[in-house]
Structure formats: structure tokens, C-alpha cells
C-alpha positions as CSV (number, residue, x, y, z in Angstrom):
1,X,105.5,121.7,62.4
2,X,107.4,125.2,63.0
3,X,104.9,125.7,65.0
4,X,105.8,123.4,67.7
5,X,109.3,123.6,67.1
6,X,109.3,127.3,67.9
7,X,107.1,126.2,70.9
8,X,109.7,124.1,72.3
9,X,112.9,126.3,71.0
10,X,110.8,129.1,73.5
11,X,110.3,126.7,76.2
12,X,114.2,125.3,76.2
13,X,115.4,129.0,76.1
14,X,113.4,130.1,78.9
15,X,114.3,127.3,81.2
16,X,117.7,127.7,80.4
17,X,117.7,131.3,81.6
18,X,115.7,130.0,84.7
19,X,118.0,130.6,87.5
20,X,117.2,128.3,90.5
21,X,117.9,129.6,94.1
22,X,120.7,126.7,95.9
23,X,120.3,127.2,99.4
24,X,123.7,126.8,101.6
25,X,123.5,123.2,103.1
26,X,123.9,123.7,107.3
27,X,127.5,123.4,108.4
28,X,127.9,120.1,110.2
29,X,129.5,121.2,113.5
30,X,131.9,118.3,115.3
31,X,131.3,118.2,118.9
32,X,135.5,119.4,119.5
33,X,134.5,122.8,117.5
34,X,130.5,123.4,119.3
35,X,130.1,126.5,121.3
36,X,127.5,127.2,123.9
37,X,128.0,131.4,123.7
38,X,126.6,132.9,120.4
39,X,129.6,134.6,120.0
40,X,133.5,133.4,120.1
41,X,135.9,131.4,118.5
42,X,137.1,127.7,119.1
43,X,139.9,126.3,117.8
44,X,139.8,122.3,117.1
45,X,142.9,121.8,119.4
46,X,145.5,124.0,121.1
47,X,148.8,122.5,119.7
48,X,148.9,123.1,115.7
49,X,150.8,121.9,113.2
50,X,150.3,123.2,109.7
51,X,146.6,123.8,109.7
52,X,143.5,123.8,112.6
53,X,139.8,123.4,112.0
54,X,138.1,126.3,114.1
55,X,134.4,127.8,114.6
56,X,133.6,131.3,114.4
57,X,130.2,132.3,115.5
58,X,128.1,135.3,115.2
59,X,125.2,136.5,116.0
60,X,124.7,138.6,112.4
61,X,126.1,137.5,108.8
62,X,129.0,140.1,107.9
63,X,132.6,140.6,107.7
64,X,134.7,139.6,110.7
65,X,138.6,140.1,110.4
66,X,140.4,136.8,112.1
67,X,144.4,138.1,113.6
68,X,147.1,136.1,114.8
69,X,149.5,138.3,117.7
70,X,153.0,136.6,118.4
71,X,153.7,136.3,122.0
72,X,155.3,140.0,121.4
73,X,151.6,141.2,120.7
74,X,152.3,141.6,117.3
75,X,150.1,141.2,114.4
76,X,151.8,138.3,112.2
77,X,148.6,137.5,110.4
78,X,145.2,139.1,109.3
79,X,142.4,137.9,107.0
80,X,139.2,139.4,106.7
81,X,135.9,137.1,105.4
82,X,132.4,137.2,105.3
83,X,130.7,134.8,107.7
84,X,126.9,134.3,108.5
85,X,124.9,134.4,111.3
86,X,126.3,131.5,113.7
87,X,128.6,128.7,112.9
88,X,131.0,128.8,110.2
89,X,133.7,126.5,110.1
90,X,137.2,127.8,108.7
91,X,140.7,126.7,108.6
92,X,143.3,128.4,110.0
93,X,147.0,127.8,108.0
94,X,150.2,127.9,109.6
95,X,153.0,126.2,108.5
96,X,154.6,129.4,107.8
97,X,154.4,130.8,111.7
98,X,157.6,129.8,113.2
99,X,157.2,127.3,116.5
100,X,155.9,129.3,119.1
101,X,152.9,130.2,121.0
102,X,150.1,132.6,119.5
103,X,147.4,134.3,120.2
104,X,144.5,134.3,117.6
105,X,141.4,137.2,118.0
106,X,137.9,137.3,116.0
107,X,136.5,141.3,115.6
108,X,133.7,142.6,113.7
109,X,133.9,145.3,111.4
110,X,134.0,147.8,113.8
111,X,137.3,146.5,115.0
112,X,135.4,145.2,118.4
113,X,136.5,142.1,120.1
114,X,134.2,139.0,119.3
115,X,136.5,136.9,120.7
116,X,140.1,135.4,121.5
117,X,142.1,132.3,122.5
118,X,145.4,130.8,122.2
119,X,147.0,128.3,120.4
120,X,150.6,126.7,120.2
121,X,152.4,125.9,116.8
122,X,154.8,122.6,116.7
């Protein structure tokens, strides 16, 4: 009888330390936010209120730093993530911009331009 209770003690401790692999489920991409370039960014509309869906593609998985420029060129936001190769879908938050128009840029790591459009905040 200990026997087969240190049988199934072994078993329940090693398939408790049994880590399984959980792939990342494929972004769903809406058709507002496809691209046909394998490199850019697309905003989900132009005029933004307090948030906007957008698509930042790649061609490699890395670290991309997304800026926002005022319509003085200035740098009034700057994140930096990790994407992967292709579509990711982010969101972009802005209720504290003032209402203006804006510029938002995508660059790799190297500081090189991936891509850039423009957006306007109501």
C-alpha cells in the first residue's frame, strides 16, 4: 500500500512541475486595421477621441518605440514594446493630448523609421 501511494505522490509531483508550452493565439486582424506592406502602422481611424485601435507590423519580433510629435514636431509621447514578427494590435491612449492634430511614428531599435501617419484628437 505505500507502495502505490508513493507511486502516485511521484506521479502528482511530477506532473505538477510539468510546464506546458501555451502558444500565442493569432491576432484577429479587422479589415479597418489590415495592411498590404509588411512594414507600417495603421491607425483604426484618423479622428480620436480617448483611445484608437492601431496595427503595427514588422517584419522581425523585437522592440519598436511608438512617438507621438505635436504639430510643433515635438515629442509629446514615447513608449517602447516588444512586438513580433507581423501584426500586433495595440491601443494607442489619448485623452490627455489636448485637441489638436498629431503625428504618430513607429521605429525600430535602431531609431530607423518603420513608419508614420497622422491622426486628429477631438
Amino acid at each position: 500500500m505505500k507502495k502505490l501511494l508513493s507511486i502516485v505522490l511521484m506521479s502528482t509531483i511530477l506532473m505538477g512541475c510539468y510546464k506546458e508550452d501555451i502558444l500565442p493565439e493569432p491576432q484577429s486582424i479587422s479589415e479597418d486595421l489590415k495592411m498590404s506592406n509588411s512594414v507600417g502602422i495603421k491607425l483604426q481611424t484618423v479622428f480620436v477621441t480617448s483611445e484608437v485601435a492601431m496595427n503595427v507590423k514588422t517584419e522581425t519580433a523585437g522592440s519598436v518605440t511608438i512617438k507621438i510629435f505635436d504639430i510643433a514636431n515635438r515629442v509629446v509621447s514615447k513608449e517602447t514594446m516588444n512586438v513580433i514578427a507581423g501584426d500586433n494590435v495595440l491601443k494607442v491612449y489619448t485623452s490627455a493630448l489636448p485637441r489638436s492634430a498629431y503625428r504618430i511614428g513607429l521605429y525600430d531599435a535602431s531609431g530607423k523609421e518603420l513608419g508614420i501617419t497622422d491622426f486628429n484628437k477631438l
